[in-house]
C-alpha positions as CSV (number, residue, x, y, z in Angstrom):
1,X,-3.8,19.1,-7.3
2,X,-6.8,16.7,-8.2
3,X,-6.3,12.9,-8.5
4,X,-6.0,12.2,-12.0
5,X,-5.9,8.4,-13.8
6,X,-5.6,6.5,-16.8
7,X,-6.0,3.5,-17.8
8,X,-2.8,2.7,-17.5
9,X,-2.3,4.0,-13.5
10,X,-5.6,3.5,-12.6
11,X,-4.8,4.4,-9.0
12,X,-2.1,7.1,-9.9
13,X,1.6,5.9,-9.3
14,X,2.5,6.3,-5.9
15,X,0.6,5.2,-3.0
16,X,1.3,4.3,0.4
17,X,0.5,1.3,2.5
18,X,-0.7,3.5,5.5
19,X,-0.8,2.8,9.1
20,X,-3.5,3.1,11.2
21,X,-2.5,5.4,13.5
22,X,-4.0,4.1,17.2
23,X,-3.9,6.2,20.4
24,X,-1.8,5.4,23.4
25,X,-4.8,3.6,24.8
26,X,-5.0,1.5,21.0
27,X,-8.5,3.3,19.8
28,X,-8.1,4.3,16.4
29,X,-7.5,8.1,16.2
30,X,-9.0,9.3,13.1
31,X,-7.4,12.8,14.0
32,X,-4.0,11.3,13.1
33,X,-5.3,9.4,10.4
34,X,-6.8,12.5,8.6
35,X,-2.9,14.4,9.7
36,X,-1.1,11.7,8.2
37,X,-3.4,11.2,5.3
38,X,-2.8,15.3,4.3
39,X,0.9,14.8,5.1
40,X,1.4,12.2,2.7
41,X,-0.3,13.4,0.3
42,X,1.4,16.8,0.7
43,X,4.7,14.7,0.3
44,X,4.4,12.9,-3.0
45,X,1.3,10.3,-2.7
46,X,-1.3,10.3,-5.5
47,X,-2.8,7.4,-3.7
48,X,-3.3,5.5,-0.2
49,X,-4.6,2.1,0.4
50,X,-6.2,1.5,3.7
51,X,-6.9,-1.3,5.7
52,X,-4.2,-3.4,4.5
53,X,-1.7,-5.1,6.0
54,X,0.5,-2.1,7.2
55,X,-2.7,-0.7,8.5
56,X,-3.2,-3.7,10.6
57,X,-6.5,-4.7,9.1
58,X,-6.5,-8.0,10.7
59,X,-7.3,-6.4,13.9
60,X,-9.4,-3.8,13.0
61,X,-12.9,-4.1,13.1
62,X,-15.4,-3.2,10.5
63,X,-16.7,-0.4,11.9
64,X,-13.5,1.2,12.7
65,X,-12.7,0.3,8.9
66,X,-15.6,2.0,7.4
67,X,-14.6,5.4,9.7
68,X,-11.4,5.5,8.6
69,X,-11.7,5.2,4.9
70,X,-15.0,7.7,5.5
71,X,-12.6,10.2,7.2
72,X,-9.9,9.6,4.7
73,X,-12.0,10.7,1.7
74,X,-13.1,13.4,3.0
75,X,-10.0,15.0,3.8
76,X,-8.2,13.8,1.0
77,X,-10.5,12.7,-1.6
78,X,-10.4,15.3,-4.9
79,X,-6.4,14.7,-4.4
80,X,-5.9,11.2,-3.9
81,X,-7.2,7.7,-4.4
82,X,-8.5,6.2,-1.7
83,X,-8.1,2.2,-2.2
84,X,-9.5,0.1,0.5
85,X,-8.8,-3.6,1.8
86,X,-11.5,-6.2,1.4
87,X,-9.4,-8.9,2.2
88,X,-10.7,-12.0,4.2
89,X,-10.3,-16.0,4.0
90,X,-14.3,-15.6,4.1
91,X,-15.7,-14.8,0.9
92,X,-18.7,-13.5,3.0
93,X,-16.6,-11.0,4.5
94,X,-14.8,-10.1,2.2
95,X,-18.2,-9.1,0.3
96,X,-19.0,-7.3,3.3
97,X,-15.7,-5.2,3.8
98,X,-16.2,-4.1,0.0
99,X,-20.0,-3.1,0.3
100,X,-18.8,-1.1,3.6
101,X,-15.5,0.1,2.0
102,X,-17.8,1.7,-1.4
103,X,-20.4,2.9,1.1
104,X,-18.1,5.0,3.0
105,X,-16.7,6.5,-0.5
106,X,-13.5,4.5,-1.3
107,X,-12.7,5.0,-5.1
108,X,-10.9,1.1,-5.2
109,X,-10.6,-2.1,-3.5
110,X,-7.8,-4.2,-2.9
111,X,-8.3,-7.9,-2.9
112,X,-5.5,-10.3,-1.2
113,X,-5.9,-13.6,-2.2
114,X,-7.6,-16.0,0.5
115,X,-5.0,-16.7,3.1
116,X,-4.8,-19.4,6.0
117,X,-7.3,-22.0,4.1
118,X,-5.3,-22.5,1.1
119,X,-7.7,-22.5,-1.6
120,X,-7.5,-24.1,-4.9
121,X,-7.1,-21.9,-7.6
122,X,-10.3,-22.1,-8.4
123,X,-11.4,-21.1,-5.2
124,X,-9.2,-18.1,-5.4
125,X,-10.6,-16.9,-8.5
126,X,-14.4,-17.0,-7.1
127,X,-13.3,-15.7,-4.1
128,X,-12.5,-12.3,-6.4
129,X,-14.7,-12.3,-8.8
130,X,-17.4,-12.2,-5.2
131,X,-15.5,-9.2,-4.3
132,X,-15.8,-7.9,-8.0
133,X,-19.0,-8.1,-8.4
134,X,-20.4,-6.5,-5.1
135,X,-20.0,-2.8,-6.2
136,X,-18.9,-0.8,-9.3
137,X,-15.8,0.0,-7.6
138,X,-12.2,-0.8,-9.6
139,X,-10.3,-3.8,-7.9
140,X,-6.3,-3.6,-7.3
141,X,-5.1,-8.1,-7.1
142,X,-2.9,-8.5,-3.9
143,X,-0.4,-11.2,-4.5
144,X,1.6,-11.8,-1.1
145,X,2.3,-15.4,-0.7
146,X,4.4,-14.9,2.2
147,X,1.5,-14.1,4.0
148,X,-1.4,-16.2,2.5
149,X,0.2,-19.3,1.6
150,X,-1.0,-19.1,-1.4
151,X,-0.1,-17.3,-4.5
152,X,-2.2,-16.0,-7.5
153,X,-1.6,-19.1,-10.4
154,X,-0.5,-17.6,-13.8
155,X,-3.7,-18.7,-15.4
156,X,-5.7,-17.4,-12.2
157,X,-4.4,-13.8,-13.1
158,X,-5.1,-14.3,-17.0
159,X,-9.0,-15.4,-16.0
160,X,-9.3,-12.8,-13.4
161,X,-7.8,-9.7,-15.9
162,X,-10.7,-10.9,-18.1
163,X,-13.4,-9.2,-15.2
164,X,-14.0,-5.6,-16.1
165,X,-14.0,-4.6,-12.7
166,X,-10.1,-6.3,-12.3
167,X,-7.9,-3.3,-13.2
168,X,-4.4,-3.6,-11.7
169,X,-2.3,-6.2,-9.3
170,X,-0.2,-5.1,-6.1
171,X,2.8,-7.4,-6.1
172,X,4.8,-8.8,-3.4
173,X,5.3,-12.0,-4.7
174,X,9.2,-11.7,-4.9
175,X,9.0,-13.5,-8.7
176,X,10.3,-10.7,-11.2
177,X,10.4,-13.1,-14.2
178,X,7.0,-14.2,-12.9
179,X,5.5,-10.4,-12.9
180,X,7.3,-9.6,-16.6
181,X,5.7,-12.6,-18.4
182,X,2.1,-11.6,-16.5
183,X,2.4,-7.7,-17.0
184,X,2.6,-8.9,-21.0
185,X,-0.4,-11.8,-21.1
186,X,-2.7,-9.4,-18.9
187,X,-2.3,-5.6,-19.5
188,X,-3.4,-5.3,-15.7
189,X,-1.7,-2.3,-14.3
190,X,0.7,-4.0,-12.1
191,X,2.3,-1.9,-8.9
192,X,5.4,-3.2,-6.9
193,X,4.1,-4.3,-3.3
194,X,7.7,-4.2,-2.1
195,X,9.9,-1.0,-2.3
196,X,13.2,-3.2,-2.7
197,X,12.0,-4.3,-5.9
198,X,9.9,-0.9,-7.1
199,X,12.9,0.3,-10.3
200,X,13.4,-3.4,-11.4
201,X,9.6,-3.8,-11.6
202,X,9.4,-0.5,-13.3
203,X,11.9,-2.1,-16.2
204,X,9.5,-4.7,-16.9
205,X,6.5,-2.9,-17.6
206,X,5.0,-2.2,-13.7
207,X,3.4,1.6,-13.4
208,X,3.6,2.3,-9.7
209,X,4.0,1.3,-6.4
210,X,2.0,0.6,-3.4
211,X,4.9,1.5,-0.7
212,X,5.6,1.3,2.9
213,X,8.6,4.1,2.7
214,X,6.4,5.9,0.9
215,X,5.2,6.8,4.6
216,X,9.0,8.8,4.4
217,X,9.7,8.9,1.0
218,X,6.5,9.3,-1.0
219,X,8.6,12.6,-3.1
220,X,11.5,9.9,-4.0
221,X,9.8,7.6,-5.4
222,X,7.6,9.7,-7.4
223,X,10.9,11.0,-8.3
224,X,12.2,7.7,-9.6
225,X,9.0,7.2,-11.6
226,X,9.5,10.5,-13.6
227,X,13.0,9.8,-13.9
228,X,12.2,6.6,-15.4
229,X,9.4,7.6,-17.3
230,X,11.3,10.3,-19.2
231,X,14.2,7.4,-19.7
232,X,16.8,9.2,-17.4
233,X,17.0,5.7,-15.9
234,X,20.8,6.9,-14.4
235,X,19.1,9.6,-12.1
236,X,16.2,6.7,-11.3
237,X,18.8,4.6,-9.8
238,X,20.6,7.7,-8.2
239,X,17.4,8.6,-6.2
240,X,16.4,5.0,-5.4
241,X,20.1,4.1,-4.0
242,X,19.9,7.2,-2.1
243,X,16.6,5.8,0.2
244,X,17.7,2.4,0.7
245,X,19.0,3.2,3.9
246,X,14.9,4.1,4.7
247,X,13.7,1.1,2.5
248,X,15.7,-1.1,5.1
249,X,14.6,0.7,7.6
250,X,10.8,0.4,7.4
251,X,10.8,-3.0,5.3
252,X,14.0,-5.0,7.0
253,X,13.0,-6.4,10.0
254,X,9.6,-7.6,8.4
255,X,7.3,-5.7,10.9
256,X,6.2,-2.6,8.4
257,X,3.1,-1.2,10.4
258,X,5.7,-1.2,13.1
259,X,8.4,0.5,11.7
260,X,6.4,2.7,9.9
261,X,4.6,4.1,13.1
262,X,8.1,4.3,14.6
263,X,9.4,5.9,11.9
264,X,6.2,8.8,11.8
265,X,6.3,9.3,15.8
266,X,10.7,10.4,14.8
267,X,9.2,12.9,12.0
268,X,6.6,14.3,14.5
269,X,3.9,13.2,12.2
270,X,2.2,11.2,14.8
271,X,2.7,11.5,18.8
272,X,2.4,7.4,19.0
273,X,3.8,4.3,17.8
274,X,0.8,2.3,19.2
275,X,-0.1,-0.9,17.2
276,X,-2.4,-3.9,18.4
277,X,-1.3,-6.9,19.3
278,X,0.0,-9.6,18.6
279,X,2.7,-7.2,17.5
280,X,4.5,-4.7,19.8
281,X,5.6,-1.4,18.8
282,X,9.2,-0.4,18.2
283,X,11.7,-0.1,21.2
284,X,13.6,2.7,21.9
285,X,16.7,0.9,20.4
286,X,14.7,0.2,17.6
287,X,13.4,3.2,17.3
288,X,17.0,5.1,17.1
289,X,18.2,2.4,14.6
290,X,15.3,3.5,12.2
291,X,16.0,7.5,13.0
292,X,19.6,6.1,11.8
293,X,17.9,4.9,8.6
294,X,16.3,8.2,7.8
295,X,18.7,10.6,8.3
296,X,21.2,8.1,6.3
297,X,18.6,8.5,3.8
298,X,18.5,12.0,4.1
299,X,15.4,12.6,5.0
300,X,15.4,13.2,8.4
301,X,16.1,16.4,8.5
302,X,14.4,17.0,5.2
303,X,10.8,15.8,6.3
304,X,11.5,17.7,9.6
305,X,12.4,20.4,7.9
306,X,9.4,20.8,5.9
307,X,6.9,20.8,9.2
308,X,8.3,23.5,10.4
């Protein structure tokens, strides 16, 4: 099926967060990211952001960064959007990572807000409206305070909705009050950046998510989208109670591109669990608790089953 938009889902409705799937010796296999890339759009995605932080952009380098969205177009490109990370707490950089990102044929960019420094607000908004204006390509807002240390202001989104190349927010600020005042002011297509909270963002006005157990679950939570689009909000919850088990399981102990690669190497949809440090993949007790989570979740031998 071909990627389709609107203006109100500018990058589709679900998309996942994906890993960057490394080789036992922690070289970026663009094989597996092309697999992966086909299997999750084969399972439910109508989107996949790259080089974020479950694809452990902050120790990839920009070459490997331009292959991999390059590679992931390709294989995937008339189906799905492919949004990439141009995050940085260099503006410079930042510039560059979008200039690579639209040269290697990404269709969006996603832009974190400046983390480490601590900018002032203003500072955050000329940090984006740099990215902005260095290509034609639309721009997804990254809101993750947990991460940055510091979040988007209110009045920082309302400026920044006013660019024409400013189309949508992923947000994982944890402030649902926050999101259902902004969704109103802005009109920015606003995605949940945190499974836990995708149906309660969905009741005050969000249009997708950008999902880690989308990596396992990307058919569920298209699901719950439908469900809730056609107001059957009773079989929304029914399908999102049913994958909390996986939600935990991928999102709980904080270490997504972890879990995540854990949880593919248990579907055989990679062969490793190899990440870069300064984290450390899964252990084997770790790994069994999150093979717990997804057949609790049902999807275990559902995902399985469908390889075969």
């Amino acid at each position: 099926m071909p990627r389709t938009s609107s203006s109100a889902r500018p990058f589709g409705t679900v998309l996942t967060a994906m890993v960057t799937p490394f080789t036992a010796d922690g070289a970026v296999d663009l094989a597996g990211a092309v697999q992966l890339a086909r299997h999750l759009v084969d399972q439910g995605n109508d989107g996949l952001v790259l080089n974020g932080t479950t694809g452990e952009a902050s120790t990839t380098h920009a070459p490997e960064k331009a292959e991999l969205v390059r590679a992931v177009v390709e294989a995937v490109g008339d189906r799905a959007w492919v949004v990439a990370g141009a995050g940085s707490n260099d503006t410079a950089h930042a510039v560059r990572m979008a200039e690579q990102a639209a040269e290697a044929g990404a269709h969006g960019l996603l832009v974190v807000s400046p983390y480490y420094s601590r900018p002032s607000q203003e500072g955050v908004r000329r940090h984006v409206e740099s990215v902005a204006d260095a290509t034609d390509l639309p721009v997804m807002l990254y809101d993750v305070p947990g991460r940055t240390g510091v979040r988007f202001a209110p009045s920082t989104i309302e400026a920044l909705a006013d660019h024409g190349r400013v189309v949508a927010m992923k947000d994982a600020s944890g402030d649902l009050y926050g999101a259902a005042k902004a969704i109103a002011r802005t009109g920015l297509a606003w995605y949940s950046g945190d499974d836990s909270a995708f149906l309660t963002l969905l009741a005050h006005g969000a249009v997708g998510i950008v999902s880690v157990s989308g990596h396992v679950a990307g058919r569920q939570l298209a699901e719950i989208a439908r469900a809730f689009d056609a107001g059957n909000h009773v079989e929304a919850l029914r399908i999102f109670r049913s994958i909390i088990p996986a939600i935990d399981a991928l999102n709980g102990a904080g270490f997504q591109a972890v879990a995540a690669k854990a949880a593919l190497q248990v579907l055989g949809v990679l062969p490793e669990r190899s990440v870069r440090l300064p984290l450390v993949p899964a252990t084997d007790d770790e790994l069994a608790l999150i093979r717990d989570g997804l057949r609790a979740a049902g999807l275990l031998e559902s995902v399985v089953g469908d390889r075969i």
